[in-house]
N, C-alpha and C positions, 0 to 999 in steps of 0.2 A: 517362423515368427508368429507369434499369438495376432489376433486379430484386435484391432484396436477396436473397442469400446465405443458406437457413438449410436445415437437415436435420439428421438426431437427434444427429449429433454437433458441432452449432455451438453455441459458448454463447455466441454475442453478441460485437457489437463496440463497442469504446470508444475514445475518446481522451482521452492523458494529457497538459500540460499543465504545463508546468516552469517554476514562476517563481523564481530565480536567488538572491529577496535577502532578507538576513535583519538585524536587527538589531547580533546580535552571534553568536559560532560559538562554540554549546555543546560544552563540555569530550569528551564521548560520541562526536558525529556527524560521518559518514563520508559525508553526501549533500553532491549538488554545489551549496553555499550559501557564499555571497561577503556578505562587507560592502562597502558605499559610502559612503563618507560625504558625496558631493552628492549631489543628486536626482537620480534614475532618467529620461532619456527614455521616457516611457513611451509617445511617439507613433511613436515608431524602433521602439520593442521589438513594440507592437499591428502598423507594415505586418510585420516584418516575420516575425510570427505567421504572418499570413493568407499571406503569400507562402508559407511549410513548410507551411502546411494543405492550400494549393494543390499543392505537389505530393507530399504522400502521398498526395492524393483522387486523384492521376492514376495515382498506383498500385493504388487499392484502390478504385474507383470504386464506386457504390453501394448503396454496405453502409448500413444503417440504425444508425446510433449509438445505443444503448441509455443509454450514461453518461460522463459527461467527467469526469476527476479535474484539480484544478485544487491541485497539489503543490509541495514547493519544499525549501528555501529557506521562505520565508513569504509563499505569493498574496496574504492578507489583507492584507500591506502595500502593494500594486497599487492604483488607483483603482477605484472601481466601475463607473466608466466602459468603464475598460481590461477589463474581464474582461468587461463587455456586448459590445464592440468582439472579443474573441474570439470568445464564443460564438455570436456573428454572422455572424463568416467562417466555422468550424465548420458551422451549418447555412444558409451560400452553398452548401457544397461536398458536404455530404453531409443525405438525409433523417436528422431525428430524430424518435425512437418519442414517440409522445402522452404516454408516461408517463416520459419521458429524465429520471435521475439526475444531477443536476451537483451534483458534492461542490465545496465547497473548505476546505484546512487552514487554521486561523487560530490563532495565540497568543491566548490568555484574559488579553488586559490590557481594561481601561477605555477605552480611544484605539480598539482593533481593535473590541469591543464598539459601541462608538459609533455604528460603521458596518455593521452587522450588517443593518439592516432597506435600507440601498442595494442591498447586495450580495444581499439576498434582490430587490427591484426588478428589478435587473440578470438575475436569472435563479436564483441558486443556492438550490437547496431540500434539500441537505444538508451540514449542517457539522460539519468533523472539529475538536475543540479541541485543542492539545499541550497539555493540564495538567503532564503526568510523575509530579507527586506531590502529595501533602497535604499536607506538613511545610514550614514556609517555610527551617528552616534545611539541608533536603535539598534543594530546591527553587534556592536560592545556589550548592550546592556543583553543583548540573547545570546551572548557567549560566542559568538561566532568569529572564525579565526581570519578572515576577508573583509576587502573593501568593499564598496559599492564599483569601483572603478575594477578592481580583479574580479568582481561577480561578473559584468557587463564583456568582459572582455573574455574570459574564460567562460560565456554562454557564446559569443561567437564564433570562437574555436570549435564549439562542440557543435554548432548549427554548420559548420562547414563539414567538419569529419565525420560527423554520426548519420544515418538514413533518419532517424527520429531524436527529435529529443524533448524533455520537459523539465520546467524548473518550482519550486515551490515557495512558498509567502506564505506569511503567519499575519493575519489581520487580528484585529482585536485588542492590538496592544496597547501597555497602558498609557493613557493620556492620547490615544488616539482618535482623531475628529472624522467623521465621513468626506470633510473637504480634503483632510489632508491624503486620506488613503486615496479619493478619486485620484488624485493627482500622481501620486505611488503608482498604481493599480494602470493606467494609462501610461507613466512611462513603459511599466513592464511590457505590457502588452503590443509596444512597438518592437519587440524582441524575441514577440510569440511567433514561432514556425508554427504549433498544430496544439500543443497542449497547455495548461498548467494547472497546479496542484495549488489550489487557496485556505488553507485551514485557518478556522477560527481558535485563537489561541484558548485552549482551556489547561486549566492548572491539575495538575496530575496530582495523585499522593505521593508523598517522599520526595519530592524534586524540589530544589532549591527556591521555585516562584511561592510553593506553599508554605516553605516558612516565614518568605519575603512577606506572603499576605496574610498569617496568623501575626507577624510582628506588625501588620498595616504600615508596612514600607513599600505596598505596589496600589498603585492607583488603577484600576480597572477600567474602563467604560461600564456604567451604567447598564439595566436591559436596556432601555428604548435606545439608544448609541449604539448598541449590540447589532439589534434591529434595523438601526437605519445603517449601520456598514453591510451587512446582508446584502437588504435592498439596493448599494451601489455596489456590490461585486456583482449580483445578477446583471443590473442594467450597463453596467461597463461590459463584461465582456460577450454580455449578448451582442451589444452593438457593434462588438469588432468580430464577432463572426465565430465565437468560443463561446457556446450555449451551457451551462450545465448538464453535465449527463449522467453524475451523481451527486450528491450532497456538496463535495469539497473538489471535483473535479471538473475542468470545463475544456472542450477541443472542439477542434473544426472537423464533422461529419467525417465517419472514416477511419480517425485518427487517435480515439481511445485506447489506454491502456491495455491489451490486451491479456495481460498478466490478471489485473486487478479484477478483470469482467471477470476472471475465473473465481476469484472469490466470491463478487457483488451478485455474481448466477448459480450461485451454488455450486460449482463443482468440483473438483477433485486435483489434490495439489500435497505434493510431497515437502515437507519441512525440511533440513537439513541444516547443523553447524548448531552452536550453543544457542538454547532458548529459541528455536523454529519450530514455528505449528503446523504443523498438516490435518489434511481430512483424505483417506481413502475410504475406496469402497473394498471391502474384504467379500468373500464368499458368505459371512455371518451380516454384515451390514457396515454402513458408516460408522468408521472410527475418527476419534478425534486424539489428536496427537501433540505432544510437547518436548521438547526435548530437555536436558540440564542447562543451566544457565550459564554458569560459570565454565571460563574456558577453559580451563586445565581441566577441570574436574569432568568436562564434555569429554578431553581427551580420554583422561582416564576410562571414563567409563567408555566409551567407543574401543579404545583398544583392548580391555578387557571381557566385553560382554557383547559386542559385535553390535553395538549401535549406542546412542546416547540417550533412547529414549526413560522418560521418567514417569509418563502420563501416555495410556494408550488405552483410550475406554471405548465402548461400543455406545453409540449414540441409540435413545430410545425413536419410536417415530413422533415422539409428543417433541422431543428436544431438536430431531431434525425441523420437524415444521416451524418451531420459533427462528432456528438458526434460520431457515430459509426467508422467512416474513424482516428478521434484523436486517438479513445482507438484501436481497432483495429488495426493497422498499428504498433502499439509499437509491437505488435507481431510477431517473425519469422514465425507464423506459417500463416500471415499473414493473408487477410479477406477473404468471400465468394461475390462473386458480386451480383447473388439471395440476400442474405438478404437483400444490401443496397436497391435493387431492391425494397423488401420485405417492405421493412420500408418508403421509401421514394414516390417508383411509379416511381421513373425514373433511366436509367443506367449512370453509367458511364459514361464519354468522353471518347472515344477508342484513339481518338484521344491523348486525355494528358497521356492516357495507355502507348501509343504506344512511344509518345515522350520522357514518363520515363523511360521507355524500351530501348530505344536508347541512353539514355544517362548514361545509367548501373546503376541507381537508385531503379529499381523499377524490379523485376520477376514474370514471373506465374508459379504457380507449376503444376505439371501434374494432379490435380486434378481444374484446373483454378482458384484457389487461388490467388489473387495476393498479396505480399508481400512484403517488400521494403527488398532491398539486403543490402549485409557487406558494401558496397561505400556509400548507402543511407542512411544508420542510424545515421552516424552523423549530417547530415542534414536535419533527419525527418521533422522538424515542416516545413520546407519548403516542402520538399513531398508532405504532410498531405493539406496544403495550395493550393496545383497545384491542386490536387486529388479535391478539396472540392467548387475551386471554380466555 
């Protein structure tokens, strides 16, 4: 067996895991999810899994897989069979750590619920729920197929069966008040075992909310409303004990994502299934990875060219070091300036350090981390920009 990979600056590898299909395509969302309305071969879609697994493994041969994410689309709608049959050829091809993370996203109806304790059988010991929201008639307007009463009840189920689980919320929606999300944001929170996921709703291109707001048939919040929902999702789930520990995610010490830290730390994580991204490290350097979007068309080409990739480019050190300041920076725990070092060959500007420093955007922590502060994070991507250029 190769030796696995690890020194002070690896933060682990992962593999992600793209399942394609969803019930119906919320009004919001910009990921790559198709409706069917016949059944899914699901025994075409599993070989030809293991075949893409097979040949990233020959790219990235023995790395120890710490977490698999199992995303979508909606995996939950897969057999439980089908995601055993995965995570099967997964560790054919590569060792997994005695303590391996396998998330997978589910919708919180009654029918997905049902089969919560299979899919815990089949392997997965962490489940992400899509709630979005508390309110059934917010709930409608984001296309979602649940109640508030089968959200609540199918996160129970899964706090009982799952070793871990997390659920997510879209704040920011239209005609939404700071008063009313506190009150949202607190119920959920009586519901929280260790994690949740708070996104600020933003309007994608091509998704049904942007033509909703090119025809001004969606009422937004405001920036300063923007801002003061911000400042109560920090002070709400600080005070219950779920700190932020990136941008849009908040847990109790310990209990973060493990999967995601492989992104948000740069490291190294195999794509797999239509429209999955990876980053390996090859013998020539970090590559970055995409696969085809379209399911059949994934098929297609996986069965005839022995993978589905469509996009597999060698990363320069100038392009690593942005990637690394993007994903990195979402982090309170902020970066190491050695690695950018590491990766790129050059430092920092102390100079633009210093200047964000000055303007209470940016901190260093007493281990010389630097990390952007509570003023800065609503204005990362600008940060991230100063920092890069």
């Amino acid at each position: 067996m190769a030796a696995t990979i690890r020194n002070a600056f690896d933060p682990g590898f992962g593999v992600y895991v793209h399942w394609p299909f969803c019930l119906s395509k919320c009004p919001y969302c910009d990921f790559n999810s198709h409706v069917r309305k016949g059944e899914v071969d699901e025994d075409r879609f599993v070989d030809a899994f293991r075949t893409e697994i097979a040949h990233r493994a020959a790219l990235a041969p023995g790395r120890e897989v710490r977490s698999v994410f199992f995303g979508g689309g909606t995996p939950s709608l897969m057999l439980p069979s089908t995601l055993e049959a995965i995570l099967r050829a997964i560790a054919d091809y590569w060792p997994m750590a005695a303590d391996v993370e396998v998330t997978l996203e589910a919708n919180p109806t009654s029918v997905e619920a049902s089969r919560f304790r299979s899919f815990k059988a089949a392997g997965v010991n962490r489940a992400s729920l899509g709630v979005q929201a508390l309110n059934d008639i917010e709930l409608r307007a984001l296309g979602r197929q649940h109640s508030v009463a089968e959200a609540l009840a199918a996160l129970d189920v899964a706090n009982k069966i799952f070793e871990r689980t997390s659920f997510d919320l879209i704040y920011a929606r239209p005609q939404q008040t700071p008063a009313a999300w506190r009150k949202e944001l607190e119920l959920a929170l009586g519901r929280v075992t260790e994690h949740v996921s708070l996104y600020q709703l933003t309007i994608e291109p091509e998704t049904m909310f942007e033509r909703m707001v090119d025809a001004g048939k969606l009422d937004l919040p405001d920036v300063d409303t923007q801002r003061a929902l911000w400042d109560v999702t920090q002070e709400v789930t600080a005070r219950a004990g779920l700190p932020a520990y990136e941008v849009s995610n908040h847990a109790r010490p310990g209990s973060e994502c493990r999967h995601n830290l492989v992104y948000w730390r740069y490291g190294e994580y195999a794509g797999v299934g239509p429209g999955a991204h990876g980053r390996l490290i090859t013998p020539r350097g970090r590559r970055a990875q995409a696969t085809e979007k379209h399911p059949e068309m994934w098929l297609t080409c996986v069965e005839t060219e022995g993978h589905g990739l469509v996009e597999d480019d060698l990363l320069s050190a100038e392009q690593e070091g942005d990637e690394f300041l993007l994903m990195g920076l979402r982090l309170r725990e902020g970066i190491d300036p050695a690695r950018f070092f590491a990766l790129t060959g050059k430092k920092l500007s102390q100079s633009r350090v210093a200047e964000l420093i000055g303007d209470g955007l940016v901190e260093l922590t007493r281990d010389n981390r630097i990390r952007v502060s509570s003023e800065g994070f609503p204005v990362l991507d600008a940060v991230v920009a100063d920092l890069a250029a």
